[in-house]
C-alpha positions as CSV (number, residue, x, y, z in Angstrom):
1,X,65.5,-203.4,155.3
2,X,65.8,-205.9,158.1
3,X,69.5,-204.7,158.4
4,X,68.3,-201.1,158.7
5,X,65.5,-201.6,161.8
6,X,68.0,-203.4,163.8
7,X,70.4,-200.8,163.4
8,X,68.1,-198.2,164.2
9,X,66.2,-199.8,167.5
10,X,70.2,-200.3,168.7
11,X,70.7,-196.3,168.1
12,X,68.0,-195.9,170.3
13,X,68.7,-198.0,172.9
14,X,72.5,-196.7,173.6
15,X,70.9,-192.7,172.8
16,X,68.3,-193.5,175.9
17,X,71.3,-195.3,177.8
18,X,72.9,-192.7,177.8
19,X,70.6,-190.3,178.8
20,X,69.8,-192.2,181.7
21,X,73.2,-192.3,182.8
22,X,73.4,-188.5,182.8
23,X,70.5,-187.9,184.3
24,X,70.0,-190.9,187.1
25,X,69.5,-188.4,189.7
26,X,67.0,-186.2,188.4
27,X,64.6,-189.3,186.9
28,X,65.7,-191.1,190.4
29,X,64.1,-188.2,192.2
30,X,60.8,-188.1,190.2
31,X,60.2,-191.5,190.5
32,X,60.5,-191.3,194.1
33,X,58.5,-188.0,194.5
34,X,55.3,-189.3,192.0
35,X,55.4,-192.2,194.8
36,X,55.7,-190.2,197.5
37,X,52.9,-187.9,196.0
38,X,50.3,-190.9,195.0
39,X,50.6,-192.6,198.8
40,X,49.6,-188.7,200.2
41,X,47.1,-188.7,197.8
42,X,45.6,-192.1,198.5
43,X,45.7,-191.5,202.2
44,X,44.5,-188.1,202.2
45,X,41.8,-188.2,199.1
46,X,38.8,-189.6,201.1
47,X,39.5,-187.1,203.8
48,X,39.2,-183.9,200.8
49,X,36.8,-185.3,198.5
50,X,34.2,-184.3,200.9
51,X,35.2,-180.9,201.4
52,X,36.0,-180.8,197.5
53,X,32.5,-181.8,197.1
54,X,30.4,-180.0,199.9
55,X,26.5,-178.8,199.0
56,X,26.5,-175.8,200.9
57,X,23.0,-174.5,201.6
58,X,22.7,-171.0,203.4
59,X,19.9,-170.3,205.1
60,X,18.3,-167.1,206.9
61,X,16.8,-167.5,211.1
62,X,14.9,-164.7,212.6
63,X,15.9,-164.6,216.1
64,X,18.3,-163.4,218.2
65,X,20.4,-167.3,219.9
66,X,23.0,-167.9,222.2
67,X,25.1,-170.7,221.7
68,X,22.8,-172.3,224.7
69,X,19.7,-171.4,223.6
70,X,19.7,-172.3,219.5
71,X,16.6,-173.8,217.8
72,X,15.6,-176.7,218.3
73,X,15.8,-177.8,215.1
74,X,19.3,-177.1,214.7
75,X,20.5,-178.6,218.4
76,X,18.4,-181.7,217.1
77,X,20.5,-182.3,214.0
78,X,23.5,-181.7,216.0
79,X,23.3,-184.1,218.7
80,X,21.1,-186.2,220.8
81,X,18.7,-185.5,224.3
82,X,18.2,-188.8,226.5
83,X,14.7,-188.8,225.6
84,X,12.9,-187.3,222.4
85,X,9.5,-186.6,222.2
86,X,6.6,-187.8,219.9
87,X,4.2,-185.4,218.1
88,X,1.7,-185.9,221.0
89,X,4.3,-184.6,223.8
90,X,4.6,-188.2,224.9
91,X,8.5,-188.8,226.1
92,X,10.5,-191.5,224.6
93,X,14.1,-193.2,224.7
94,X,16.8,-191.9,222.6
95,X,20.2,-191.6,224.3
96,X,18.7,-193.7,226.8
97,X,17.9,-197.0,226.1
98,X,15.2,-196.7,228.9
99,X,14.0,-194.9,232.0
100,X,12.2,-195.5,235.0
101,X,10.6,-193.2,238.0
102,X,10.6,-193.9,241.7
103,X,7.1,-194.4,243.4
104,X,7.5,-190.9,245.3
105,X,8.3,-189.2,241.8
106,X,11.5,-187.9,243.2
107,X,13.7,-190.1,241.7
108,X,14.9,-191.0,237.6
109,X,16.8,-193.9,236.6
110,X,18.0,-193.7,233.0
111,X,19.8,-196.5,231.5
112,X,22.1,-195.4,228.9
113,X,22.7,-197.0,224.8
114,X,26.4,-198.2,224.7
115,X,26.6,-197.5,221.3
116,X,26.8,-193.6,221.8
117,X,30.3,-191.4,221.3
118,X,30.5,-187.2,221.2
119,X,31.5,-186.3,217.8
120,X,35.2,-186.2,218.4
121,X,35.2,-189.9,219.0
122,X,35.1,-189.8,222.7
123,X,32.5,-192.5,224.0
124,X,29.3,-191.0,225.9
125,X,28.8,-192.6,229.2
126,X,26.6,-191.5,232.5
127,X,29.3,-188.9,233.6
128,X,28.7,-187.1,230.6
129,X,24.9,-186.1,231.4
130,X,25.6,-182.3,231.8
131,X,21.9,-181.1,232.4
132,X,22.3,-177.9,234.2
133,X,19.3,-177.9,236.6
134,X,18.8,-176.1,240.0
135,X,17.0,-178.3,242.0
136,X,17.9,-181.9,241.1
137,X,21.0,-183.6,241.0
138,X,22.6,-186.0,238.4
139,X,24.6,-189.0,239.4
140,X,26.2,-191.3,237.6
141,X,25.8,-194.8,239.3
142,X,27.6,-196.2,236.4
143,X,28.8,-195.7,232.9
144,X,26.0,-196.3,231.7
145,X,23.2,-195.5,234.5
146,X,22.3,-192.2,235.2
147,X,19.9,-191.1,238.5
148,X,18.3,-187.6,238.6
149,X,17.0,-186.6,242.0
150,X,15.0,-184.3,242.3
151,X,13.6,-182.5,246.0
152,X,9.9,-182.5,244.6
153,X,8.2,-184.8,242.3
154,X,8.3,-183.5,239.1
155,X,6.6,-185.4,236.1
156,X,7.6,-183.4,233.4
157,X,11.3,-184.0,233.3
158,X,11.1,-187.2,231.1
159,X,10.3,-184.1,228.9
160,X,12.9,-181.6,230.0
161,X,15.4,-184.4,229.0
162,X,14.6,-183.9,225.5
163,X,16.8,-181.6,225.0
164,X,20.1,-182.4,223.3
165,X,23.3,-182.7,225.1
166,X,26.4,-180.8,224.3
167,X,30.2,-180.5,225.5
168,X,31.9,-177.6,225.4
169,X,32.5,-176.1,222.0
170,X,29.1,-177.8,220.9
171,X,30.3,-181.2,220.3
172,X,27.3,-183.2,219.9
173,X,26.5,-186.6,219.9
174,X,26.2,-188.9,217.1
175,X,23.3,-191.8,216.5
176,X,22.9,-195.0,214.6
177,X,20.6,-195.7,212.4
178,X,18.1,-196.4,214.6
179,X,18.8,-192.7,215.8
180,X,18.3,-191.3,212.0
181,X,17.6,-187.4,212.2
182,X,19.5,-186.6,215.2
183,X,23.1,-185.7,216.0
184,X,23.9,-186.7,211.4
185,X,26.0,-183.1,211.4
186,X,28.5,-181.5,213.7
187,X,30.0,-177.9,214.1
188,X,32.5,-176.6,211.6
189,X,32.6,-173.1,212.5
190,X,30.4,-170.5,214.8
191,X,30.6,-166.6,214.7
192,X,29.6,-164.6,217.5
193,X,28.1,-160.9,217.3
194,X,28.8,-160.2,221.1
195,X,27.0,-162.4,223.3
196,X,24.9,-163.7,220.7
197,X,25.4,-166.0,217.2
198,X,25.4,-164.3,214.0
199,X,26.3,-167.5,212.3
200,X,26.9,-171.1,212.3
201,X,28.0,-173.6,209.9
202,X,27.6,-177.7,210.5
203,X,28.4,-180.2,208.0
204,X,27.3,-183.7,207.6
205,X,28.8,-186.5,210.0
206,X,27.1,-189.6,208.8
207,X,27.2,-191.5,205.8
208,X,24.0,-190.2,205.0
209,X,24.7,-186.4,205.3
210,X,28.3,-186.7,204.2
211,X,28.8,-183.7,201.9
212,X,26.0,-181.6,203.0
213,X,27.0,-178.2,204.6
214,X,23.8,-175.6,206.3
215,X,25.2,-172.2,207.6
216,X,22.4,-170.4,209.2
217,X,22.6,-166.4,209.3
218,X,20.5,-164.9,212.2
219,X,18.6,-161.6,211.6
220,X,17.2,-159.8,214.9
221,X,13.9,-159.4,212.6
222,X,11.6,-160.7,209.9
223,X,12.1,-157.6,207.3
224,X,16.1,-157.4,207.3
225,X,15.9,-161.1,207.1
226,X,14.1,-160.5,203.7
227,X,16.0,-157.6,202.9
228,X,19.2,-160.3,203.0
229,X,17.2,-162.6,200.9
230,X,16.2,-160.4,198.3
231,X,20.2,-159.6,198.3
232,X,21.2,-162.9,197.9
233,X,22.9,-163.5,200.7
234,X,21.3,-166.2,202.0
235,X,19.6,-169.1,199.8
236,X,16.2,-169.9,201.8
237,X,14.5,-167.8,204.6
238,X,12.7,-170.4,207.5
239,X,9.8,-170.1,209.6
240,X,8.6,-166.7,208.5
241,X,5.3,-165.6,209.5
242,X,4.2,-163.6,206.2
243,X,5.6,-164.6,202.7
244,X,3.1,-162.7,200.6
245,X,5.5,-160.2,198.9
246,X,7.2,-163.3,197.2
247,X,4.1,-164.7,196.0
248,X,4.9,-163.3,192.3
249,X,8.4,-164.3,192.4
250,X,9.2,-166.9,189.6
251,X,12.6,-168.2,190.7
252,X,10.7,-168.4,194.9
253,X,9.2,-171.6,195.8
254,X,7.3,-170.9,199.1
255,X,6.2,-173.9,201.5
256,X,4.1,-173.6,204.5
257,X,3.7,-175.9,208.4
258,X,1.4,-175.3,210.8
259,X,3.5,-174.2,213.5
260,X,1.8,-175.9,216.9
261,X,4.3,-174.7,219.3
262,X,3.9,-171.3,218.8
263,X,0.4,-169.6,219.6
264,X,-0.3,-166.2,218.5
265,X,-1.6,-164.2,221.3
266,X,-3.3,-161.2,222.9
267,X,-2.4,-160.6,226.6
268,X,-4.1,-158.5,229.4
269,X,-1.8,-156.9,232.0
270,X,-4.3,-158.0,234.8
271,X,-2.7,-155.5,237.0
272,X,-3.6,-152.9,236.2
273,X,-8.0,-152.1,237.3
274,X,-9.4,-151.8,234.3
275,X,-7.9,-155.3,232.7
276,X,-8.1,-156.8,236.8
277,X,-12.1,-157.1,235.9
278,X,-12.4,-160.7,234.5
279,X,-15.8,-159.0,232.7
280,X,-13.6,-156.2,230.7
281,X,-11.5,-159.1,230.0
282,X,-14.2,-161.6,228.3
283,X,-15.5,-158.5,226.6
284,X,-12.3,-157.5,224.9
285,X,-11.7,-161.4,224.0
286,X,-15.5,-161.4,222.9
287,X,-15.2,-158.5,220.2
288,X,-11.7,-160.0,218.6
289,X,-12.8,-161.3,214.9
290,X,-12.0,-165.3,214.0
291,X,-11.8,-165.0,210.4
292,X,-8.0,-166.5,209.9
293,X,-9.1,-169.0,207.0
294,X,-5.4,-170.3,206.7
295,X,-4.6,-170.8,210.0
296,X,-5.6,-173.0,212.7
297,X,-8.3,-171.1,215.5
298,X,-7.1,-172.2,219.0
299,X,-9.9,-173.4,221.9
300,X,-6.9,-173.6,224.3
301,X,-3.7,-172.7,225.7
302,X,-2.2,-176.3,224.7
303,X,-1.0,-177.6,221.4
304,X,-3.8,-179.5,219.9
305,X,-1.4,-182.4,219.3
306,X,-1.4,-182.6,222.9
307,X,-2.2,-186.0,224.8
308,X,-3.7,-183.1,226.9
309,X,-5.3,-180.9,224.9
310,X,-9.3,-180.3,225.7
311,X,-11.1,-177.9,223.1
312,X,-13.2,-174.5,224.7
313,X,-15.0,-173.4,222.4
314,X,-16.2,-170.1,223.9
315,X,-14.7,-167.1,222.2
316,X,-16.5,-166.6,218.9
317,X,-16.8,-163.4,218.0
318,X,-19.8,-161.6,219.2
319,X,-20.2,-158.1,219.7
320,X,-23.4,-157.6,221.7
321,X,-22.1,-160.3,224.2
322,X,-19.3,-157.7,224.4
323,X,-21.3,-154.8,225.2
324,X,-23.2,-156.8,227.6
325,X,-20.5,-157.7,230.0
326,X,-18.9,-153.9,229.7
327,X,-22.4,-153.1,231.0
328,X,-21.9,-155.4,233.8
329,X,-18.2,-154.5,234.9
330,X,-17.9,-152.0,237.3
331,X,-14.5,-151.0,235.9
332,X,-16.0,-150.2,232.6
333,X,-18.9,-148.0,233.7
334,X,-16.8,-146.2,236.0
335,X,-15.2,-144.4,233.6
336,X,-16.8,-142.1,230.7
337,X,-14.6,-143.6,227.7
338,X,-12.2,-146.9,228.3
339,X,-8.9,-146.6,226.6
340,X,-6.3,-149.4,225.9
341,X,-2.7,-149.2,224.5
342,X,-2.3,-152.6,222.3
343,X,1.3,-153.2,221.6
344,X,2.6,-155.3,219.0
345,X,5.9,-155.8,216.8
346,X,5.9,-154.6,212.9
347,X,4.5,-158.5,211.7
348,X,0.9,-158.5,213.2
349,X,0.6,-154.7,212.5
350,X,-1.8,-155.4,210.2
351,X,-4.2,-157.3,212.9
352,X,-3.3,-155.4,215.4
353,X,-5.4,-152.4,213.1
354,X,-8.3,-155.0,212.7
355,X,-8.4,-155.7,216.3
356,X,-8.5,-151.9,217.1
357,X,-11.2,-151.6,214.5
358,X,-13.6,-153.9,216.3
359,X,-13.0,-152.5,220.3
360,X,-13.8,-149.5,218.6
361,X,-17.3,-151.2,218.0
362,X,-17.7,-151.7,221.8
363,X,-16.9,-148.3,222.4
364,X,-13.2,-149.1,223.4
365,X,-10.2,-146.8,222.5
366,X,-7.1,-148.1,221.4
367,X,-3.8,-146.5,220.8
368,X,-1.6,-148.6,218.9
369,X,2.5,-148.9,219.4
370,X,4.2,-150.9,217.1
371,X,7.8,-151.7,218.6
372,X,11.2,-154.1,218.0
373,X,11.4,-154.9,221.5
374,X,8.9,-155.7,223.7
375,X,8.7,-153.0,227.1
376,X,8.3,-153.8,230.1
377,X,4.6,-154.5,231.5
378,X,2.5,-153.8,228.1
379,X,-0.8,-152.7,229.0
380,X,-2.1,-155.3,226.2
381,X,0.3,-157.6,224.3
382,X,-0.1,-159.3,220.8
383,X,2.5,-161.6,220.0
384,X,3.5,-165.2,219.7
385,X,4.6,-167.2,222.0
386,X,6.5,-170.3,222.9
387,X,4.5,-173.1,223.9
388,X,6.1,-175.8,226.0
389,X,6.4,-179.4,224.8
390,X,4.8,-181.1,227.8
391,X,1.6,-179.4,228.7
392,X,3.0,-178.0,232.2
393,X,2.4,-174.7,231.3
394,X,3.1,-173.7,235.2
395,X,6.2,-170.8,233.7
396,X,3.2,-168.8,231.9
397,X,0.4,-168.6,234.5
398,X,1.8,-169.1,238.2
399,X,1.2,-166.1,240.2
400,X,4.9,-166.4,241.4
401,X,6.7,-166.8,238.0
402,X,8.3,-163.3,236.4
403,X,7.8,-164.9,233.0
404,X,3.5,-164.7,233.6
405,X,3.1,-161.9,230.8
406,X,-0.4,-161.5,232.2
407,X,0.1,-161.3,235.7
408,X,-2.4,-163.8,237.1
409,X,-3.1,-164.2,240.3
410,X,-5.4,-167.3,240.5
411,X,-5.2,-169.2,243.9
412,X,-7.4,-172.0,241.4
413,X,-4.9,-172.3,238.2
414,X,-1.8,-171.9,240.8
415,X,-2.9,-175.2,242.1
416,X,-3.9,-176.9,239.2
417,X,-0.5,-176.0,237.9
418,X,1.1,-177.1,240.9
419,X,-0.3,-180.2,240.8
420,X,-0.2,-181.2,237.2
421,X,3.7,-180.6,237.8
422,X,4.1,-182.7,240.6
423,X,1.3,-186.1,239.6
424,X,3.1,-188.6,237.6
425,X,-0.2,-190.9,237.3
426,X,-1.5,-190.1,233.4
427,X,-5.2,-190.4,234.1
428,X,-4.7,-188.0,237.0
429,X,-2.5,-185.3,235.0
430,X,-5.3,-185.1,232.2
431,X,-8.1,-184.4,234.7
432,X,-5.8,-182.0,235.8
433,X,-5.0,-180.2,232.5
434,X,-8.6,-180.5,231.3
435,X,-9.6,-178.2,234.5
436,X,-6.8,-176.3,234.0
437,X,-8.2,-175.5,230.3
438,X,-11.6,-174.6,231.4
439,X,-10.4,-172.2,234.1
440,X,-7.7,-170.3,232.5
441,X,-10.3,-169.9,229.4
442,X,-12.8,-168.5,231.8
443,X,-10.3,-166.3,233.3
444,X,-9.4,-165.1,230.1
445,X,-6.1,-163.4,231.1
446,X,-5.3,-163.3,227.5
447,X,-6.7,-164.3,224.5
448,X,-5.9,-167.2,222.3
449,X,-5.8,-166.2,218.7
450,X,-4.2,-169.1,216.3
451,X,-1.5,-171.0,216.0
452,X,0.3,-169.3,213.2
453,X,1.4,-170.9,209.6
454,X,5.3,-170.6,209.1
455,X,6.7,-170.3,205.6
456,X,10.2,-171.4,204.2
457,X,11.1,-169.5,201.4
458,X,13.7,-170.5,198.8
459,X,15.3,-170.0,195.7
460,X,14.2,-172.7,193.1
C-alpha cells in the first residue's frame, strides 16, 4: 500500500514536470500579468471605489442661473468667501483669518489662512482674490494680505466679501475642519442651455462627503419643476413656495424653512399720479388682509434676523381707515372710479384674487395679469424678492438705482441710504436703519406682505 502511494505521488510529480516544461511561457506570462494586474489594482482601487460607490441625489431648482450667479447654497458648498456671515447679518472670518478697516472707511486689510488650496491642489494666496468690483481695487501686499480700496467708505463690504471665490471653470476652494460646510464638494460636470445652466453635478471632496454626488436640474418655473418631479426625473424638488398637491402622496415627505431672505411683496409704480399720492398708497396697503397663519407677517423691509431690524407695526388690515384716506387724496377723488392692473406670476395667483377682492371693498378696480416674466414698469407688482444680507438696502429704494421696482423718489430715504452705506460706527448705522424703517413704512411705496415658507419635497 505504502509501495503504491509513493509510486503514485512520483507519477504526478514527472506528469506536472512535464507540463510545465511545455507550457513555461504561457504560465510565465500569467504569473506576470496577475502581478501586473493586482499592483494596477492596488494603486488605482482607492481612486474607483468612490466613483464605484457614489450616492447620487438629483434634485430640482426653480430659477433661471448663470454660472456667476448660482445659489447660494450651492456656491457655499462649493468653495469659500473671505468672510461668511452669521444668521444676524453680522460678517465674520472664513478664508480670512481676520480683517481690519481704515479710520476713513476707505480702506480693508484682510489677512489670509495659510491653510487654504483651490480644489486642484493649487495653494490660495492674496493674488487669487478675484472680486470683480467697479469702484475699489484689490491688492495683494503679500501672499497672504489682501488690501481693498475703495473711493468712498463703504461699510457693507465685510458683507459683499461673503461671497465665495471661484477660478475659472468653478474651482472652488476647499476648508478644514474648522471650515466644515463650505467648499466639502467640487464640480464634476456643468451643462449649459445657452447662456444659462440647465445642470450641474458636484461630488464630495472631503473625507466627510466622499461618495456623495448632488446634480441640480434647473426649471425656469415652479409647475414644470413639479411636472419633472412627478416624472421622476429628479429625486427632491427645493425651496418651492406651494407643496399642497403632494400633501396626499404616501411615498412624499414634505419639509418646510422659513425663508427670511425673501419677502413676498406688493409694489406701487410711484410714477405714475394715481400711485404718486402717498394717501392712495397707505389706502391700498391698508385694505390688503393679514391672515397668512403659516407664514411670518413682516413690520419691515429687513430680515427680522437682522442686527437691524426695527418692527412697524402699522398695516393691519382696516378697511374704513382705507376709505378714509381715498377721501383725503386728491388723486382718488379726482377720478369717478380708480382702476389698478395688479400683476403677478402663476404662484400667488391665488392672493393676488384675494387682494383684488378686498380693493374691491374700497371701491377700487383691479384687472388682474398673471404672467412668466415680469414687464417692464408694472403698474402694481406682487412678487418675492431678494433681500440683501446686510441691511443696506440702498439697490431697492435709491431714487438713482434702475433696480427701485417702485420708483421712489425720496430726498429723506436717499440719504438715510446713503449714509447707512457709508458709516462704519455700529451704533450709528442702527439709528440709521431704524429711521430708515419708519420712513420707508410711511412712504409705503410698496407693501410688505410675509416672508414666505419654502418647502423641499422628496421621495421617501
Amino acid at each position: 500500500m505504502i509501495t503504491f502511494l509513493f509510486h503514485r505521488k512520483r507519477l504526478i510529480f514527472w506528469l506536472l514536470r512535464a507540463y510545465i516544461k511545455k507550457r513555461k511561457r504561457t504560465i510565465v506570462g500569467f504569473f506576470l500579468a496577475g502581478i501586473l494586474v493586482s499592483l494596477i489594482g492596488f494603486i488605482a482601487f482607492p481612486r474607483i471605489l468612490p466613483t464605484l460607490s457614489l450616492n447620487t441625489q438629483k434634485a430640482g431648482i426653480i430659477g433661471t442661473y448663470t454660472i456667476e450667479t448660482l445659489p447660494l447654497d450651492i456656491q457655499n458648498k462649493i468653495s469659500l468667501g473671505l468672510t461668511r456671515l452669521t444668521e444676524s447679518g453680522d460678517a465674520t472670518p472664513s478664508a480670512a483669518l481676520s480683517f481690519t478697516n481704515s479710520p476713513d472707511g476707505k480702506t480693508y486689510t484682510f489677512v489670509l489662512r495659510d491653510d487654504l488650496y483651490w480644489q486642484d491642489g493649487k495653494k490660495f494666496t492674496a493674488g487669487d482674490v478675484n472680486y470683480n468690483f467697479k469702484d475699489a481695487q484689490i491688492t495683494a501686499k503679500s501672499d497672504n494680505e489682501v488690501v481693498i480700496t475703495l473711493k468712498e467708505p463703504f461699510a457693507p463690504l465685510p458683507t459683499v466679501v461673503s461671497q465665495p471665490l471661484f477660478r475659472k471653470g468653478l474651482v472652488g476652494l476647499a476648508g478644514g475642519k474648522a471650515l466644515a460646510g463650505y467648499g466639502e464638494y467640487k464640480v464634476a460636470a456643468v451643462t449649459p442651455r445657452g447662456s444659462y445652466v440647465s445642470m450641474l453635478t458636484i461630488e464630495g471632496n472631503t473625507r466627510e462627503t466622499q461618495g456623495k454626488r448632488i446634480t441640480y436640474k434647473f426649471y425656469p418655473g415652479e409647475e414644470e419643476a413639479k411636472m419633472r418631479f412627478m416624472l421622476g426625473e429628479v429625486q427632491s424638488l427645493v425651496n418651492i413656495v406651494d407643496a399642497g398637491e403632494f400633501d396626499n402622496w404616501k411615498n412624499v415627505q414634505i419639509s418646510g424653512l422659513r425663508n427670511y431672505h425673501q419677502l413676498v411683496t406688493v409694489f406701487y409704480n410711484t410714477s405714475l399720479p394715481l400711485l404718486s399720492d402717498k394717501n392712495v398708497r397707505q389706502a391700498l396697503t391698508y385694505a390688503i388682509p393679514r391672515n397668512f397663519p403659516a407664514e411670518a407677517l413682516a413690520f419691515s423691509p429687513l430680515n427680522p434676523k437682522s442686527w437691524a431690524y426695527f418692527a412697524q407695526n402699522k398695516y393691519s388690515q382696516n378697511i374704513e381707515t382705507s376709505k378714509k384716506l381715498l377721501k383725503e387724496s386728491k388723486e382718488a377723488t379726482s377720478t369717478a372710479k380708480m382702476s389698478l392692473t395688479l400683476t403677478t406670476t402663476p404662484q400667488f395667483k391665488d392672493l393676488a384674487n384675494e387682494i383684488k377682492n378686498e380693493w374691491g371693498k374700497i371701491d377700487v378696480e383691479t384687472n388682474l395679469q398673471i404672467v412668466d416674466i415680469i414687464p417692464p414698469d408694472p403698474q402694481v407688482l406682487l412678487e418675492r424678492f431678494k433681500i440683501p444680507n446686510d441691511p443696506d438696502q440702498y439697490m431697492l429704494w435709491h431714487s438713482l438705482q434702475s433696480t427701485n421696482v417702485s420708483r421712489l423718489a425720496n430726498p429723506k430715504i436717499d440719504k438715510l441710504l446713503e449714509d447707512g452705506r457709508q458709516t462704519a460706527n455700529m451704533e450709528e448705522r442702527l439709528q440709521i436703519y431704524a429711521d430708515f424703517q419708519r420712513y420707508i413704512m410711511d412712504e409705503a411705496p410698496a407693501a410688505f406682505l410675509y416672508f414666505p415658507t419654502v418647502y423641499t419635497v422628496s421621495r421617501k
